[in-house]
Every structure is written in structure tokens, then in C-alpha cells.
C-alpha positions as CSV (number, residue, x, y, z in Angstrom):
1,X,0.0,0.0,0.0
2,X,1.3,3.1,-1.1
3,X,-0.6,5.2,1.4
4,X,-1.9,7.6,-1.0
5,X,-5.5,8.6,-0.3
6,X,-8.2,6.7,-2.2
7,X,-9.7,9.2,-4.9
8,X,-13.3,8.1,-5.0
9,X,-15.4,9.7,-8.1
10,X,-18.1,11.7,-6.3
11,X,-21.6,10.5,-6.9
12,X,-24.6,12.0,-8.0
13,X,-26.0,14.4,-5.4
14,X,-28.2,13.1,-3.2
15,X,-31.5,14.9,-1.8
16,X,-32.5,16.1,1.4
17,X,-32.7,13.5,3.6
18,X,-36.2,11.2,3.1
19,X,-36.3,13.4,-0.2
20,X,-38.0,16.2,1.5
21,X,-38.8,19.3,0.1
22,X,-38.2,22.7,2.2
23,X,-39.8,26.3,2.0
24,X,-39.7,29.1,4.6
25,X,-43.1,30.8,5.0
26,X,-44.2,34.1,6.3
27,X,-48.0,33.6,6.3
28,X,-50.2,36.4,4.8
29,X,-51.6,39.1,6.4
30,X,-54.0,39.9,4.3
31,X,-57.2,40.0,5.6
32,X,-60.1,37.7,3.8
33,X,-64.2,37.9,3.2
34,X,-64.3,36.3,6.8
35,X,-62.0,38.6,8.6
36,X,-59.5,36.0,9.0
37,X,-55.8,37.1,8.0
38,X,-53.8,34.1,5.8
39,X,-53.2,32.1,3.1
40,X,-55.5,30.2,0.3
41,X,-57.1,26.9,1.1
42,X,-55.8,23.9,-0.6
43,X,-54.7,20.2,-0.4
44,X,-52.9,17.9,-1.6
45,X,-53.2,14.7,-3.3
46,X,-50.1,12.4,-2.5
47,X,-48.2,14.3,-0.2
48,X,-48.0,14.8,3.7
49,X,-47.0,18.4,4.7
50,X,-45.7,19.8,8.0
51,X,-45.5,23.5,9.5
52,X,-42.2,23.4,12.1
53,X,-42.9,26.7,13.5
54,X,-40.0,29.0,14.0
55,X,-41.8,32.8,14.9
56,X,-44.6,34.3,15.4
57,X,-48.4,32.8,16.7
58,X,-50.9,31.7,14.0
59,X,-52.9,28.5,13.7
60,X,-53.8,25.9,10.6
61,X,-57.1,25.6,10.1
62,X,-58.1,22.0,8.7
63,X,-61.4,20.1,6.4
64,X,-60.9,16.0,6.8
65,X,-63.5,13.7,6.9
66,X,-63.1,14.0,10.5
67,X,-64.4,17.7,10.4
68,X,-63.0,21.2,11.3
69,X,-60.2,21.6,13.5
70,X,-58.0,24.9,14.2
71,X,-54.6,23.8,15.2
72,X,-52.7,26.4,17.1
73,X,-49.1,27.6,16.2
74,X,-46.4,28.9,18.1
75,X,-43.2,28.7,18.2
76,X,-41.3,25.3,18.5
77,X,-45.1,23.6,17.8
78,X,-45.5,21.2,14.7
79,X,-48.2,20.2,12.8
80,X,-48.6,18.1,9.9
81,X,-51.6,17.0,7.4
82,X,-52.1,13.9,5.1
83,X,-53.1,14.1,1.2
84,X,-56.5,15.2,0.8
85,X,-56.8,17.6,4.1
86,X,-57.7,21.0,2.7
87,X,-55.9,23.5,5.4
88,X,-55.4,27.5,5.4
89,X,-52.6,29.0,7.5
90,X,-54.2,31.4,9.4
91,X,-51.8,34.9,10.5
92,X,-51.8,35.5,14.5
93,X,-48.7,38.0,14.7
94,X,-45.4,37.1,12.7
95,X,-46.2,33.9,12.0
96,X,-43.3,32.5,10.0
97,X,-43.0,29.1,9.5
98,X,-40.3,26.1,7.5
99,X,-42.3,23.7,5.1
100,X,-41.2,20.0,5.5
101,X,-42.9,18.5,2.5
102,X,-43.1,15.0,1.6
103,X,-41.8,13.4,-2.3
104,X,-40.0,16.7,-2.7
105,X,-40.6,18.3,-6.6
106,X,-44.3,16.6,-6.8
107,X,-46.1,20.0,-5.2
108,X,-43.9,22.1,-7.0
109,X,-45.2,20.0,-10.1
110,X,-48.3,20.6,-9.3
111,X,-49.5,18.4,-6.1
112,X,-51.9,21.2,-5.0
113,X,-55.1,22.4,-6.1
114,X,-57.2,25.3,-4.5
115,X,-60.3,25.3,-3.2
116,X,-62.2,27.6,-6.1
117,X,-65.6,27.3,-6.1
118,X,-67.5,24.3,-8.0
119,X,-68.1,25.9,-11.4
120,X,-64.0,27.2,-11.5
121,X,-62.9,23.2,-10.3
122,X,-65.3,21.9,-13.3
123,X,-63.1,23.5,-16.2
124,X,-59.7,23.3,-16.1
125,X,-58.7,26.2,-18.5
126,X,-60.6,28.7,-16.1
127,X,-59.1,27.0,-12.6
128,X,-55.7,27.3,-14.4
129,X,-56.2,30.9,-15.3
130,X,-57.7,31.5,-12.2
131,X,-54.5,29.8,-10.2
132,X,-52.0,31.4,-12.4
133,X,-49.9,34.1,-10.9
134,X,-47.7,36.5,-12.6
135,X,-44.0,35.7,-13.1
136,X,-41.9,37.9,-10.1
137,X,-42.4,39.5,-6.7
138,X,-43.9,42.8,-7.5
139,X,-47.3,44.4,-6.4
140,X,-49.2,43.0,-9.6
141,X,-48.2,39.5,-8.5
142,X,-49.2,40.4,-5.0
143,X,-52.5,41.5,-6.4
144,X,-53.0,38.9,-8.3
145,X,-51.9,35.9,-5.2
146,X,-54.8,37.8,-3.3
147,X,-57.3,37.4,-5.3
148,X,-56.5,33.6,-5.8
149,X,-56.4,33.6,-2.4
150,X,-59.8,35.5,-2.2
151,X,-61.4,33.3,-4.4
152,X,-60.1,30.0,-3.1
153,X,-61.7,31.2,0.5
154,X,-64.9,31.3,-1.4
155,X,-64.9,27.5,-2.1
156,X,-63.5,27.0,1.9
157,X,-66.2,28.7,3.8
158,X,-69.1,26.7,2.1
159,X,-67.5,23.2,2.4
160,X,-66.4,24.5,5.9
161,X,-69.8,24.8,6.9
162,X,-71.0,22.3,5.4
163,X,-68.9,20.1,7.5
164,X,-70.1,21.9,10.5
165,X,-73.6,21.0,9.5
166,X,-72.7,17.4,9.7
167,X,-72.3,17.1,5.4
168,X,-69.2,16.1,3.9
169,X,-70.6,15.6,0.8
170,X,-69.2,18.9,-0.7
171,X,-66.1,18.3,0.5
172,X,-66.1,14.7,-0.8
173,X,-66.8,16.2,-4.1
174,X,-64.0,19.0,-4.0
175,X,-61.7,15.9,-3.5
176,X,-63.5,14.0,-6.4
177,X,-62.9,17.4,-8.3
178,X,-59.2,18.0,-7.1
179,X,-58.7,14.3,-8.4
180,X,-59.7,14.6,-12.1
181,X,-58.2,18.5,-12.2
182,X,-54.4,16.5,-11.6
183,X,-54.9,13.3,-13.2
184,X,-53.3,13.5,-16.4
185,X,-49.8,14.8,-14.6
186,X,-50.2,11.7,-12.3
187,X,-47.3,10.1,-14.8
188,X,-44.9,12.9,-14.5
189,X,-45.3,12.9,-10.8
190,X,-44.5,9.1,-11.0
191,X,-41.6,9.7,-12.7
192,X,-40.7,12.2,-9.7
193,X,-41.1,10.0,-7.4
194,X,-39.4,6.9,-8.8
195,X,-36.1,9.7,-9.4
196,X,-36.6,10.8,-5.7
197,X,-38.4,9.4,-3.1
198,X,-38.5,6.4,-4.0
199,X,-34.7,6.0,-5.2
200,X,-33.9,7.4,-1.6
201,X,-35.8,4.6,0.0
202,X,-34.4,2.0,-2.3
203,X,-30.6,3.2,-2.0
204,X,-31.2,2.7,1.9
205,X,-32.0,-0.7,0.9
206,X,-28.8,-1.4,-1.1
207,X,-26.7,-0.3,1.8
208,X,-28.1,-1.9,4.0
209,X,-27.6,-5.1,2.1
210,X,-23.9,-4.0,1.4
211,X,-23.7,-3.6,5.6
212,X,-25.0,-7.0,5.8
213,X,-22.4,-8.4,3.7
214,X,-19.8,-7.2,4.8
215,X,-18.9,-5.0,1.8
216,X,-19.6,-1.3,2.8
217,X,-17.9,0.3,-0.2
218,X,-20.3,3.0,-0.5
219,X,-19.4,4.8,3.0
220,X,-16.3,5.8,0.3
221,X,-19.0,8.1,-1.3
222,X,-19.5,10.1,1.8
223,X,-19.8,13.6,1.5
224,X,-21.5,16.4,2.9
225,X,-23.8,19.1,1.0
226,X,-24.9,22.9,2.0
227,X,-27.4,25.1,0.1
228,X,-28.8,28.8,0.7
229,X,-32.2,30.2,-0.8
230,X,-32.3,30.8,-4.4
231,X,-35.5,33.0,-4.4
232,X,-36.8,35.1,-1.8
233,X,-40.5,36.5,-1.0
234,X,-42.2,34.6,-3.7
235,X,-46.1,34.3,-3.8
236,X,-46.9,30.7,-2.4
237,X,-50.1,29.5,-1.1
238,X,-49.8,30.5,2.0
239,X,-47.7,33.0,2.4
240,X,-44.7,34.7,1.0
241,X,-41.9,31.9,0.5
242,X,-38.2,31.4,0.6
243,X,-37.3,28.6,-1.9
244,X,-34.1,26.2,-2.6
245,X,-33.4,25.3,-5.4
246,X,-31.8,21.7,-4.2
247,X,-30.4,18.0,-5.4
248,X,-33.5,16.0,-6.7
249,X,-36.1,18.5,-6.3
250,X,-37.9,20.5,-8.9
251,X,-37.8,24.2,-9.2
252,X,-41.5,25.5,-8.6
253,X,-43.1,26.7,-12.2
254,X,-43.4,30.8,-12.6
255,X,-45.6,32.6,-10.7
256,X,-45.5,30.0,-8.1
């Protein structure tokens, strides 16, 4: 052995761990037809969320087949929400919040869908017009992120009360509706998913087979990774958003 360092070709780069995605948030403060301050109403279809709160007091206000709830935020609280729970990030004071989403680069390719009234959720041309934000930062894409927001609290309130009349059947529908509006990106997302999540899980696998046999060759591949936002104050759904721009994760269209 010459005792020369072994020069091992660096791999690909590797995601967050799990293949998370992660966001910053400051909710909005804008103030809505119910007098409530925050962002626009929406689920998702395949994809568990959490809010790990870092400032501020606010609350998450959630539609599941299981009703209404209103989770309170604060700092160092967490909450988190399975596909098909509609929530809206409600503003408190400050509330600012980091995003822990799961199959990082599905949401971002679409994974979300607001909750516009019936007659918008029927056509997709109109809800894609009506989701649509201008590309940048400036006041007309805050105008126009309101009024999304605005009109997505219109489809909220009814299937919230609704729900508090004891009939999910609305809701039920808006999920029905939410369905058929992302179907035909379902094989895009797939092919997400195979690159990331479900790569991450699998390469788990391979090592631990290597550990089991005694051939641990790929600890040779270790590295270590750091990353910094690459857009600032964007117009997400719930609030204003810090983004990253990271190893297997998609960048989020314009306007988004």
C-alpha cells in the first residue's frame, strides 16, 4: 500500500434527507371575506406536509372527513396533514414558519389544487387561469396571489360549513374534483417520485444489504452538502416563500 488517499469519483447528489422538500413561509396578512388574516385553502393529493414553526403565533385551520379543526401555532409547535386535508394557515402576529414536504418536486409539479368554487374546479382552463400568478415579486403578482387567495376562501367557507352542519358531501366532491383536475400529470409525478423518493428509500436498501455483507464500499461516497435560498419572497399559497433550489427536487413553475 502506497498510502496515497483513495480518490473516489463523487456520486450524484443526493436529496435532502427522506427526499424532503423545504420552504420558509411568512403567512399572509392579508385579511379575507371572513375577517381571517392568511393564506389560500388547498390540499394535496399524495403528499403529507408539515408546519415546524419557527416565529410568530398563528394557527392551521383543517377540512378532513373527521371535520373542522384549528390547530394552534407557536413557536417550536409542529403540525402536519395527510393528502387530501384542505388547510389554510391562518396569521396570528409574525407567523413565519419552514415547510417539510413530503416526495420533494411533486407539489412544486403541481401536487396542489385550491379550493375555487364548484363551477372554476369543473373547467380546467378557467381554474388554471384562475390559479395562475404573474412571473416575479412585485405588487401586480401580490395583487394577483390575493385574489387567488380570495377566491379560493370562497370554495373553503361553504365546504367548511358544510362540515359543520354534519355534510361532507361537498367536501367529498371538491376531492373528487381535485382528483380529475391533476390526473393527467399523475405520470410525471410518478416519474418524480421513482427519481426521488422512491430512489432514496431504495438506496437505503442497497446499503443496508452491502452492511449485511460485509462490503460497505459506498461509506467511500461520503460527502457532505450545503445550500442557501435561491429565491426570496415569492407568492406561495400560503404565504410569502423562501425557496431552494436543491439535489433532486424541482424548481416551482413561474408565478408560483
Amino acid at each position: 500500500m502506497s498510502g496515497r488517499p483513495v480518490l473516489v469519483k463523487p456520486g450524484p447528489p443526493h436529496p435532502l434527507p427522506g427526499a424532503v422538500g423545504l420552504s420558509h413561509l411568512s403567512a399572509y396578512d392579508w385579511e379575507a371575506a371572513d375577517g381571517v388574516c392568511g393564506g389560500s385553502p388547498h390540499l394535496h393529493l399524495v403528499c403529507t406536509e408539515a408546519y415546524v414553526v419557527t416565529g410568530g403565533r398563528g394557527a392551521v385551520q383543517t377540512l378532513s372527513p373527521d371535520g373542522y379543526r384549528e390547530i394552534p401555532l407557536e413557536p417550536g409547535s409542529i403540525a402536519w396533514f395527510t393528502p387530501g386535508t384542505v388547510h389554510r394557515m391562518v396569521q396570528g402576529g409574525d407567523l413565519r414558519i419552514t415547510v417539510l414536504m413530503q416526495n420533494s418536486g411533486l407539489p412544486e409539479a403541481g401536487d396542489a389544487v385550491f379550493t375555487f368554487p364548484p363551477e372554476v374546479l369543473a373547467d380546467p382552463a378557467r381554474y388554471a387561469e384562475a390559479a395562475r400568478l404573474p412571473p416575479g415579486t412585485g405588487p401586480d403578482t401580490a395583487a394577483a396571489a390575493r385574489r387567488r387567495r380570495d377566491l379560493a376562501v370562497v370554495g373553503y367557507l361553504v365546504l367548511r360549513e358544510a362540515l359543520a352542519d354534519g355534510d361532507n358531501d361537498p367536501y367529498l366532491e371538491f376531492q373528487r374534483a381535485a382528483a380529475r383536475l391533476v390526473r393527467d400529470k399523475v405520470p410525471h409525478w410518478r416519474e418524480l417520485w421513482q427519481a426521488g423518493a422512491l430512489a432514496t428509500a431504495e438506496r437505503t436498501g442497497a446499503q443496508l444489504d452491502a452492511l449485511a455483507s460485509g462490503e460497505p464500499s459506498y461509506l467511500g461516497e461520503a460527502t457532505a452538502h450545503e445550500a442557501a435560498p435561491t429565491r426570496l419572497g415569492g407568492f406561495g399559497m400560503c404565504g410569502r416563500r423562501d425557496e431552494y433550489n436543491l439535489p433532486g427536487t424541482t424548481l416551482p413553475s413561474p408565478g408560483e
